[in-house]
N, C-alpha and C positions, 0 to 999 in steps of 0.2 A: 504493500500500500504506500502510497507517496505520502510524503511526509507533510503536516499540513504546512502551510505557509505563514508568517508573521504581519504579510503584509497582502490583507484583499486585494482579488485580485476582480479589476473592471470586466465583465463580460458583456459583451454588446450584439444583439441581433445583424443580419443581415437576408434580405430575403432577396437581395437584387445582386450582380456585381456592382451597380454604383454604391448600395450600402453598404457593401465587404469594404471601397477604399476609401468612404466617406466614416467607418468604423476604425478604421485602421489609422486616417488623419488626425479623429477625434481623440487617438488615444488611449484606446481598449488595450487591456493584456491580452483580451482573449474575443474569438469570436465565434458564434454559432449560427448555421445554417440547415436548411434543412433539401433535402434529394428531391426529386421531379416526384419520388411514389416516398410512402409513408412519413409524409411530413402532418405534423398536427396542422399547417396553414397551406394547406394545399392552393390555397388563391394566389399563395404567393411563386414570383418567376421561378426560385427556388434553383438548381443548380446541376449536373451532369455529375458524373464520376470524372471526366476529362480535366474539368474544371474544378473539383475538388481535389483533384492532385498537385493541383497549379496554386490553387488559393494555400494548399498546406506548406508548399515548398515557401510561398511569399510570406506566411508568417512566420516558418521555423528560420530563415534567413532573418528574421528581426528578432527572437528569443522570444514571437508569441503561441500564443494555440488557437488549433480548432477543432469543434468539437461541431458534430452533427448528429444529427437529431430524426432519430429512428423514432420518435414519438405516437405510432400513432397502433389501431387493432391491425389484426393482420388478417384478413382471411385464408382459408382454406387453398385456393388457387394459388397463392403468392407465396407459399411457401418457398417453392421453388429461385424465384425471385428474390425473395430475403436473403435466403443463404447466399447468393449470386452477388450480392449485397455486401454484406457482412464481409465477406472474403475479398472482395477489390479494395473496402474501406481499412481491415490488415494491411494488405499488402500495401495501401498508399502508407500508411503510418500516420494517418490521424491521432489528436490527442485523446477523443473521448468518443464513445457512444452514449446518446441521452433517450432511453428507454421505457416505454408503458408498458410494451406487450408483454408478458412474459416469456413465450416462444423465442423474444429476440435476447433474453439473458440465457436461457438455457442451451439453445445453437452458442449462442459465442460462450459463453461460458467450457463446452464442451471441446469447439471445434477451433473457435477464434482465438484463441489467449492473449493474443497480443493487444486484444482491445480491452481499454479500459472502460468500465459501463459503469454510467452515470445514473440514477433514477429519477426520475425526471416529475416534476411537480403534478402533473397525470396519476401517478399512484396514490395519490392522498395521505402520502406520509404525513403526517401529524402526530406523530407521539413518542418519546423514547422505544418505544417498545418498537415499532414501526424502524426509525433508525437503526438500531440492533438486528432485527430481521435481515436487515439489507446488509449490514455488515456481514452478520454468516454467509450469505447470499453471494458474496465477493464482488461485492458494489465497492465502488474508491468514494463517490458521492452520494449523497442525496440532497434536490432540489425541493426543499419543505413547501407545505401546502402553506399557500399566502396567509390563511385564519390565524396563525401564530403571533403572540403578543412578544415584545421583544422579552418578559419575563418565562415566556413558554419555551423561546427558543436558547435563552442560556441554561435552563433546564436541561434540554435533552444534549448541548453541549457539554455538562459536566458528567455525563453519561456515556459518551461513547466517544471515539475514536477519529470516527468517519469525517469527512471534510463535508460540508455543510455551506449550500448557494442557496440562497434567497432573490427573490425579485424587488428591485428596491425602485422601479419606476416602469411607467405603463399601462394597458388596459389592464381592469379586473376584471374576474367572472363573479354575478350572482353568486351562484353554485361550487360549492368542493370542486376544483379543477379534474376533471374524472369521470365525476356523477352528476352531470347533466346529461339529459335525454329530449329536452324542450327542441330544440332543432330537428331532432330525429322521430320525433314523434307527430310533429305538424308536417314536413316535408320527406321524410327520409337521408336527411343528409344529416349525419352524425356529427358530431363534435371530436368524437373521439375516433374519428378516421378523419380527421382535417378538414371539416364540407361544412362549419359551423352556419347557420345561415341568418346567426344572431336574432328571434326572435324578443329576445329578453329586451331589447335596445325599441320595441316600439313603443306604441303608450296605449295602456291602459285603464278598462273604468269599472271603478269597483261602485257600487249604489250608481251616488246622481258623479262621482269626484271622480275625474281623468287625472293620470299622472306617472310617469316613468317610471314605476315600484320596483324594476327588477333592472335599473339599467345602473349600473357605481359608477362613481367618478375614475380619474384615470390616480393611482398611483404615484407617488411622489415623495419618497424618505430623503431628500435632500439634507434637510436639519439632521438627521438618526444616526449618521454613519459612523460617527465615531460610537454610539450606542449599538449599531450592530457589530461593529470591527469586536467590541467589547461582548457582547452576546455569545461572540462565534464562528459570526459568521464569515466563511475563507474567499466566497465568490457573489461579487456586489452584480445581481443579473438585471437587465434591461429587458424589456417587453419590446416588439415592434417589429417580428419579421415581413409584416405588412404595411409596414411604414414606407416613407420616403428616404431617400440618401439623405435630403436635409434635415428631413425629423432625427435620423441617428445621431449624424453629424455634432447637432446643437445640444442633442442631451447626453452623448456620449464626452462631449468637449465641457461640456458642466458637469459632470460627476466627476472628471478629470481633475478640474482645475481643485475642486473643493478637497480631494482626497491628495491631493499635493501639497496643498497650505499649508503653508507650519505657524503655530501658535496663534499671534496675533493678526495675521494674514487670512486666518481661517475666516471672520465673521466678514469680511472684506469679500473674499473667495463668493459666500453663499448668496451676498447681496448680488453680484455678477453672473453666480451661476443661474439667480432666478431668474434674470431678463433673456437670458437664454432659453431658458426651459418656457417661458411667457411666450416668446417666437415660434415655439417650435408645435403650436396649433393642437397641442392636446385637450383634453375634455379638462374640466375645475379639478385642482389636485387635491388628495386625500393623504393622511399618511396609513389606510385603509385600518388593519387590529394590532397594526406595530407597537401604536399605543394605546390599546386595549381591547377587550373585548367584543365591545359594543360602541363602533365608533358613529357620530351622529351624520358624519359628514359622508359619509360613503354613496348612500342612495338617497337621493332628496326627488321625488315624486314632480315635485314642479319642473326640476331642472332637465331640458331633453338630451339625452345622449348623444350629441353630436360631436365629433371633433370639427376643431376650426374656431375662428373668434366669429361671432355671429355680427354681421353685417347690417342687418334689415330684413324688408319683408317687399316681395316682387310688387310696384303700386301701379308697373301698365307693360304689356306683353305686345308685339309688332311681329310676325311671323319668328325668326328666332333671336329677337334683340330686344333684350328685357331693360326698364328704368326702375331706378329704387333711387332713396336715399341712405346712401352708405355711411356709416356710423366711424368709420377709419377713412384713413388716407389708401388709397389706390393706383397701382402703378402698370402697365404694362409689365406685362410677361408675370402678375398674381396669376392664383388659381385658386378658383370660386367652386364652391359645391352649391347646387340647387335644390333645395332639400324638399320633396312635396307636403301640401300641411296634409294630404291624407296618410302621411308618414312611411310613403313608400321607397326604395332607396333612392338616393339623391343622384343628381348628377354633374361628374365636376369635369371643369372644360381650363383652359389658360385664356386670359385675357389679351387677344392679339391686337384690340381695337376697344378705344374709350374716348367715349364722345361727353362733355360737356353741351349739351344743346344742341348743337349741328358741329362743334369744334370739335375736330380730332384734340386728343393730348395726351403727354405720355405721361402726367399725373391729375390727379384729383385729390384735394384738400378731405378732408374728414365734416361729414356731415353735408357732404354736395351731393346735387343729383346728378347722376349719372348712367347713362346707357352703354350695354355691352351687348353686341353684335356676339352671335354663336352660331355654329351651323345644324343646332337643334330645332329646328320649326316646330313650332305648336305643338311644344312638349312642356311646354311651362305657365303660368298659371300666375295669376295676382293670388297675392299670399305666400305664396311659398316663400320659405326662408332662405337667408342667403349668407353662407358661411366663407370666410377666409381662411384657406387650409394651406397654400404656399405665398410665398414671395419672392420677387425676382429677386434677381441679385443673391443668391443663397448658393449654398454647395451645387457647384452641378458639373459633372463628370458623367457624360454619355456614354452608355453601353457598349459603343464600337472602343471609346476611349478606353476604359476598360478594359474591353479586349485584347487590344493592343499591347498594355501592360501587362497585364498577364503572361502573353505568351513569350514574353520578353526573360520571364523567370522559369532557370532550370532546376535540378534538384538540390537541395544546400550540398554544400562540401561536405567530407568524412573529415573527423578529427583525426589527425596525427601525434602521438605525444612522442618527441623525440628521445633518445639516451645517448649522449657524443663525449667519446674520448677520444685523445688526439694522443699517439703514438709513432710521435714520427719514425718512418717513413710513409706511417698510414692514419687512414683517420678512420674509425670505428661508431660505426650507428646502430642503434636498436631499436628500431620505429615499431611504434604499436598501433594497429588498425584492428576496428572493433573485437580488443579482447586480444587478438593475435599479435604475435610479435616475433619478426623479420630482422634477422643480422646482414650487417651489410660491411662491406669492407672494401676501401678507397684508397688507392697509392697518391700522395702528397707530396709537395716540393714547398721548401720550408727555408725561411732563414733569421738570425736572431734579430730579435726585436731591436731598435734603435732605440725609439717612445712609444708609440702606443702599439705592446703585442694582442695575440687572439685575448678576445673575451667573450664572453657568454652575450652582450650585447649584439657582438659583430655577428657571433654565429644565428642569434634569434631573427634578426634582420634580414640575414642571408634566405635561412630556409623559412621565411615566414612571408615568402614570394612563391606563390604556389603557382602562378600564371594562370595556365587553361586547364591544367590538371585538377581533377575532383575533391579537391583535401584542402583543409585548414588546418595551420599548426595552432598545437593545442600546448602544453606541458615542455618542456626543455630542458633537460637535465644534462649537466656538462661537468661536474668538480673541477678540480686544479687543471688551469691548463698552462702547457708551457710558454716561457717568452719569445713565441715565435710571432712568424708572421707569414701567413699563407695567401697567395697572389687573388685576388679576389675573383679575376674571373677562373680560376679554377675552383674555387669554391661555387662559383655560379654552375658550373658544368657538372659537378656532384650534385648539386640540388637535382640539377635537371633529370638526371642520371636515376637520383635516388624516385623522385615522385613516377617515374616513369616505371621503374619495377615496381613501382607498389599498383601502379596502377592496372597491368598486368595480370598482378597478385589478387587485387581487390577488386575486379571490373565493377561497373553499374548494375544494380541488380535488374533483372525483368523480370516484368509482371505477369504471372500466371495469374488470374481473376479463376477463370473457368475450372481449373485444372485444382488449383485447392479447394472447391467446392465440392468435387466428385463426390467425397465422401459421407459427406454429411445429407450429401441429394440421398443419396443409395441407403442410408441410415432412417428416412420417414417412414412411418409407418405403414405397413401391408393395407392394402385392401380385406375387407372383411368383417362385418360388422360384430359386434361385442355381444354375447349374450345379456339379457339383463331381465332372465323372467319374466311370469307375468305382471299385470299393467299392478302398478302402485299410484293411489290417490292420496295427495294430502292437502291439508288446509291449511290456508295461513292465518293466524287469526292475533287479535292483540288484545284479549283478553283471556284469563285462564278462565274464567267462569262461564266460557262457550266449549272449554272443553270435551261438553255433552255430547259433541258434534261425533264424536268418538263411537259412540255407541252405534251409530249408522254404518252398517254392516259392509257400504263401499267405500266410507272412509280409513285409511292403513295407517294415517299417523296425522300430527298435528303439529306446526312452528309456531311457536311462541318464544313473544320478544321476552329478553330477559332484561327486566323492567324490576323496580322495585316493590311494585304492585303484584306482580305477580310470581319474583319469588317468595313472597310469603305464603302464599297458597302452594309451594310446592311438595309441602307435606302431603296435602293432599291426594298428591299427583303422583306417587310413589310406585303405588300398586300398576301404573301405566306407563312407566320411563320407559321400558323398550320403545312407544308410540311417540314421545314429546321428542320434541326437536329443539332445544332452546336456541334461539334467532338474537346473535350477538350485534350491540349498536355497532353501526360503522363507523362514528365517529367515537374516540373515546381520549378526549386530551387527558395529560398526566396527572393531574388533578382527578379525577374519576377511573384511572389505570384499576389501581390498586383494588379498589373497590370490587372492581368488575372480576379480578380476579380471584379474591375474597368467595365469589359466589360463583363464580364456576366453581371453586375447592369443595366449596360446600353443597353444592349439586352433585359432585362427583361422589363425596363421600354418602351419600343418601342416594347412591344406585343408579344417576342418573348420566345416560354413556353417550347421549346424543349431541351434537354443536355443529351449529352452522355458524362459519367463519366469514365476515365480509371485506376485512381489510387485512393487509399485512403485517399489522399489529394487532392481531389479535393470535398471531401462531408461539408467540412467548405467555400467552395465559393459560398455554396447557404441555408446558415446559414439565416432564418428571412425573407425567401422568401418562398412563400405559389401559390399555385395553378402550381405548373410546372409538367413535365414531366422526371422525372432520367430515362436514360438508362445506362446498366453498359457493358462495350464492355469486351470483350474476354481477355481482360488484368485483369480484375478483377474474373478469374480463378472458375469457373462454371463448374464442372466436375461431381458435385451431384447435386441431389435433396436437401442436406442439404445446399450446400454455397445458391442455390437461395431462402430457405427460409430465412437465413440468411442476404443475398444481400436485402430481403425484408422486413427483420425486418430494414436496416438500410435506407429503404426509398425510394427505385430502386423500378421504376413501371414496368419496361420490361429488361431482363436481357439476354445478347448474349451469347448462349451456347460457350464451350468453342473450341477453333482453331483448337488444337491439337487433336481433341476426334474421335473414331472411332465410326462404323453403330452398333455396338452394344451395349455401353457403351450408344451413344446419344438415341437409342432405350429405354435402361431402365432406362433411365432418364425422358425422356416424357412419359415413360406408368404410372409415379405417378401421381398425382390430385396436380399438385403443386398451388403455391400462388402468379403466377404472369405470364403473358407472357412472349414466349422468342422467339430470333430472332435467324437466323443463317449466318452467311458470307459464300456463298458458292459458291466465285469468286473470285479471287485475286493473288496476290503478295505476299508470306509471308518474311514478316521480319524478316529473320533470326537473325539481331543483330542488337541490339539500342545500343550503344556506346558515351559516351561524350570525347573519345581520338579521335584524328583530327588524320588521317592519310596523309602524307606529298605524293606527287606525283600521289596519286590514282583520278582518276575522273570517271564519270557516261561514257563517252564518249567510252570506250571500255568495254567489261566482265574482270572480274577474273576471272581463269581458276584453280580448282583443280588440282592434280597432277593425278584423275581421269578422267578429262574434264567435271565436272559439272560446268558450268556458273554460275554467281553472278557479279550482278551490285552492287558496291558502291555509295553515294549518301551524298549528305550532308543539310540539311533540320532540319530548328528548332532548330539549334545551336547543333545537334549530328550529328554522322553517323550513315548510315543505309546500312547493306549487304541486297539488297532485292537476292529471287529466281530469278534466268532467265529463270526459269520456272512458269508459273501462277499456279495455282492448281483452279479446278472445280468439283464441284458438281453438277452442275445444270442438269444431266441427272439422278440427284436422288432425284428432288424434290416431284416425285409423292410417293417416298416412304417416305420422309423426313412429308411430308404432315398426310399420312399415320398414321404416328407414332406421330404424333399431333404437329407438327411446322410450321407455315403458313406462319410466317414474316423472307424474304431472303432479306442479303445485297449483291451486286453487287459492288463491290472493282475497280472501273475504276479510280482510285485517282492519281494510275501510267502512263496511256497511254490515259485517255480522252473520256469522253462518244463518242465525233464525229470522234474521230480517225479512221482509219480502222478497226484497232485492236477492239477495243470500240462497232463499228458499228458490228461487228463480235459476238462480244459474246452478244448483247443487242439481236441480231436475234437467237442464238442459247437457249438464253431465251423462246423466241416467239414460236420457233419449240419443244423445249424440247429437246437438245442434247449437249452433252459438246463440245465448240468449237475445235478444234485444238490445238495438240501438248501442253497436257495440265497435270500435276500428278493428281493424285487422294489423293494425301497428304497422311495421316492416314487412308481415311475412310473401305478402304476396307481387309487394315492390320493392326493386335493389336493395340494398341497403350500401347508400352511397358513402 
């Protein structure tokens, strides 16, 4: 494991090449990007293998890193692809892999060694126990879930080991980065496959009150860093692979300057860096739960999610040349977004032409009216809003430019560490290349020193002229040398002499991509589906005092949350533990660890063998306990065949396919021979967003209404919120094929409305008959799942 560092290290996005050298200007140690396939920002230009060998060579020539960003589910087809992946990304010698899936720790972990893997704020780390996991795991990182108070996270610092990156500026998400489903459930485009289609960012009406509930400000620990440096944290991370070169640029060059200051320079530093960070067109800043739990400024209802400085409102429309009065000064070559008031996505153009009244001009005063010519026709609308999101005159280095540089950079040089003694009539070298070390020996013509004989200077000089050849001298080791004097250009002719056998010795390596892959292709699992007997039912329910539900001679078992409520009734529940399933929170900070494991102990010791796992903090609360049953629920992201062999190398005996997954995907999932049973949820309520922000006015008691009229209950349960669907989603008229395809064990989601309810009573018979109840989605299954 690499040793942590003393001094944070800057990590800064790039989603463009202009961002990598507008990242790179700004002053980042480090940078990450993400591949053309499984990037969490799949919107974003994003990057080649060609180009990721070029961009790693340009950093490692300046002593920075990169690290890319395998972030996102894998499915079943892409298996193939992955590995094909993983193996080019070895062979270039990248700094880090930054990982969700678990398929992508277990292949490299296995196949790749050479990559270091990052865990990436996707997993919902949150808790010591969580960090520890990934330490056994042979994680060097983990990117903690942004919920953490800066008191939470020097906690789980004085706990472990592991190097530890945070986000200290950028968009937030409502939701546990991870567990949102709100995109994937209105459109089919996940979040967590990169396709997010931002839902949460429209506006909302709960009663008669419209208002942004689920849209947070952007990010902003400017003031905290010497509080995080002090926390733990080792890698200070930026948001914005979907940004601009100049949004990096200004807030990569402000976190810079401020982590440079020294002493009294510091408060100087921060007033500077703000006017920066002010330019750089993001949403009103937060310092989100940095500073505590429940921060007030995060989600304010009135305020719109828009990035950009907001301009005005369209007051007359001409085929596609709108007039407003603009609230700023305006200049040729800005760039405007046009934001519809029915809140549909905006649209942003450069300003090529500004007319004060009939006068062209290349600026405009603040608070003038002003027309701007587009080649949008009657696409635009009085009212609609008008946001400032660039500036002329800002970073700007074109793509071709870019290019250009790039290609201009070759592999960095090999170190060389020299060992010279001088024995005249010869001179004696022992060069060392990676690890290896080459004797070399040189006849010499020599004569005594006058003034100045050989010295370690002359010699470092000498061979510290590598020319065309692939090596830098590194080390130089020379002792006593005599007072001679050796004619220089024969010392230049050995240099040459020498790099050129090493060179020889140590060629360029090439890159087998395909050829180191073989093995690990050949290594997926056979065809052939898993037995898993007959069909098992169970319910999901959140109270123990349904657990009546038992008695119903096609119900096999029941989950329940292990809540405080209803471990007290587990006495009760004794004579029935082979059938309970206790459903562990998925959030569990360290403050509530303990607890929770308290009562797993004491569940165990009272007979009861069942636990369904949701996070990976929750696989140390059953540390030293033998004979139980792990289930790992749909939160611990089963989308292959590789995470459930993985889920089962960590100890899961039945593992729940995953939520979002469509009929073909979960198809060529079970037609492997996999290594463990799996279940499916194919009833329910989806959760579109687990949130620890308390929303002020909202209750369960009416819906939130889209600006579409899609329904959504708010809820507050377990110390978070929760937007559930006001829509169920059902599968249950596709169990015979679900069967079919080799999945036997179906969970029934009644946790929301109660096995005896109407409702409850409704789908437990549409069970019975084989039909999906009423007025119900079909979620993903019967569309991609993008």
């Amino acid at each position: 494991m690499k040793k942590i560092t003393t001094r944070p290290e800057l990590l800064a996005p790039a989603g463009s090449l202009e961002a990598f050298f507008a990242a790179v200007e700004g002053g980042a140690d480090a940078v990450y990007i993400g591949l053309k396939e499984f990037s969490a920002r799949a919107k974003a230009k994003n990057f080649s293998l060609a180009d990721v060998e070029r961009m790693s060579w340009f950093l490692q020539g300046q002593g920075k890193r990169l690290y890319v960003t395998l972030n996102t589910l894998v499915k079943e087809a892409e298996l193939p692809h992955l590995i094909d992946t993983l193996g080019a990304l070895e062979a270039i010698g990248i700094d880090a892999v930054i990982l969700q899936d678990l398929a992508v720790w277990k292949l490299a972990r296995e196949h790749f060694p050479g990559l270091e893997l990052h865990a990436s704020t996707q997993l919902t780390v949150h808790n010591t126990a969580g960090v520890k996991m990934l330490e056994r795991m042979g994680f060097a990182r983990a990117v903690l879930a942004r919920e953490l108070t800066l008191a939470e996270i020097s906690t789980i610092r004085a706990n472990t080991r592991l190097e530890l990156e945070h986000f200290i500026h950028g968009a937030l998400c409502f939701s546990f980065s991870g567990q949102c489903y709100f995109s994937s459930f209105l459109s089919g485009k996940s979040g967590n496959r990169g396709r997010c289609a931002q839902p949460c960012r429209r506006n909302h009406r709960y009663r008669n009150n419209e208002g942004y509930y689920f849209s947070p400000n952007d990010l902003s620990a400017i003031d905290l860093l010497p509080e995080l440096e002090q926390a733990g944290i080792c890698s200070l991370k930026i948001e914005g692979r979907m940004k601009s070169a100049e949004y990096v640029h200004k807030v990569v060059s402000a976190y810079r300057r401020v982590l440079d200051a020294q002493g009294q320079q510091r408060q100087q530093a921060v007033k500077d860096a703000k006017l920066l960070l002010k330019d750089s067109f993001g949403r009103q800043p937060t310092q989100g739960f940095l500073s505590g739990s429940q921060p007030s400024d995060m989600a304010i209802p009135s305020r719109k999610g828009a990035t950009g400085r907001y301009l005005g409102e369209i007051a007359k429309v001409r085929g596609g040349e709108i007039t407003f009065k603009s609230k700023e000064a305006l200049h040729l070559g800005d760039r405007i977004r046009i934001q519809p008031a029915t809140d549909k996505s905006g649209t942003a153009f450069t300003i090529r032409q500004l007319l004060l009244g009939k006068r062209q001009v290349n600026k405009a005063s603040a608070n003038s009216f002003v027309s701007v010519p587009s080649t949008f026709t009657n696409q635009f609308k009085v009212g609609d809003g008008i946001f400032l999101v660039s500036a002329s005159g800002s970073f700007a280095m074109s793509e071709n430019a870019c290019r250009r540089q790039l290609a201009t950079v070759g592999p960095p040089p090999t170190q060389v560490a020299l060992a010279i003694r001088v024995e005249p009539p010869q001179l004696l070298i022992a060069a060392t290349v990676a690890g290896t070390t080459e004797q070399f020996q040189f006849d010499i013509d020599s004569y005594p020193a006058e003034k100045q004989g050989l010295s370690r200077e002359i010699l470092y000089q000498n061979f510290a002229v590598t020319a065309a050849e692939p090596f830098v001298l590194g080390q130089l080791d020379c002792g006593p040398l005599p007072e001679i004097v050796i004619p220089p250009k024969q010392l230049k002719q050995i240099r040459r002499e020498l790099y050129a056998a090493l060179r020889l010795q140590h060629p360029p390596k090439t890159r087998s991509y395909n050829d180191h892959s073989k093995r690990p292709r050949v290594e997926l699992l056979p065809m052939g589906k898993t037995d898993q007997g007959t069909r098992q039912l169970r319910i999901q329910l959140s109270d123990s005092r349904d657990q009546h539900i038992l008695s119903d001679p096609a119900v096999d078992a029941v989950l329940l949350p292990l809540t405080g409520r209803n471990l007290q009734a587990a006495g009760k529940l004794i004579n029935k533990a082979e059938r309970i399933i206790w459903d562990l929170p998925f959030i569990l900070f360290d403050n509530d660890w303990q607890e929770q494991q308290n009562a797993v102990r004491q569940l165990v010791r009272n007979g009861f063998r069942n636990f369904r796992l949701n996070n990976l903090g929750h696989f140390p609360l059953f540390d030293k306990l033998a004979d139980l049953n792990l289930f790992s629920s749909f939160r611990l992201f089963a989308l292959n065949s590789q995470a459930l062999v993985a889920l089962a190398d960590l100890g899961i005996t039945e593992a729940e396919l995953y939520i979002e997954d469509d009929r073909s995907n979960l198809a060529a999932v079970l037609a492997r021979k996999l290594p463990l049973a799996t279940a499916l949820t194919v009833y329910g309520s989806v959760p579109l967003l687990a949130s620890r922000v308390r929303i002020k006015n909202l209750r369960s008691d009416n819906p939130v209404l889209s600006d579409r009229g899609d329904a959504f209950l708010v809820q507050q349960r377990q110390g978070l919120t929760w937007l559930q669907s006001g829509t169920d989603f059902s599968f249950i008229g596709n169990l015979p094929e679900l069967e079919q395809s080799g999945c036997s064990r179906f969970i029934i989601d009644l946790s929301h409305v109660g096995p005896f309810s109407s409702r409850g009573k409704q789908v437990l018979e549409a069970v019975r008959r084989g039909y999906d109840p009423p007025d119900v989605s079909k979620f993903n299954f019967e569309r991609e799942l993008e």
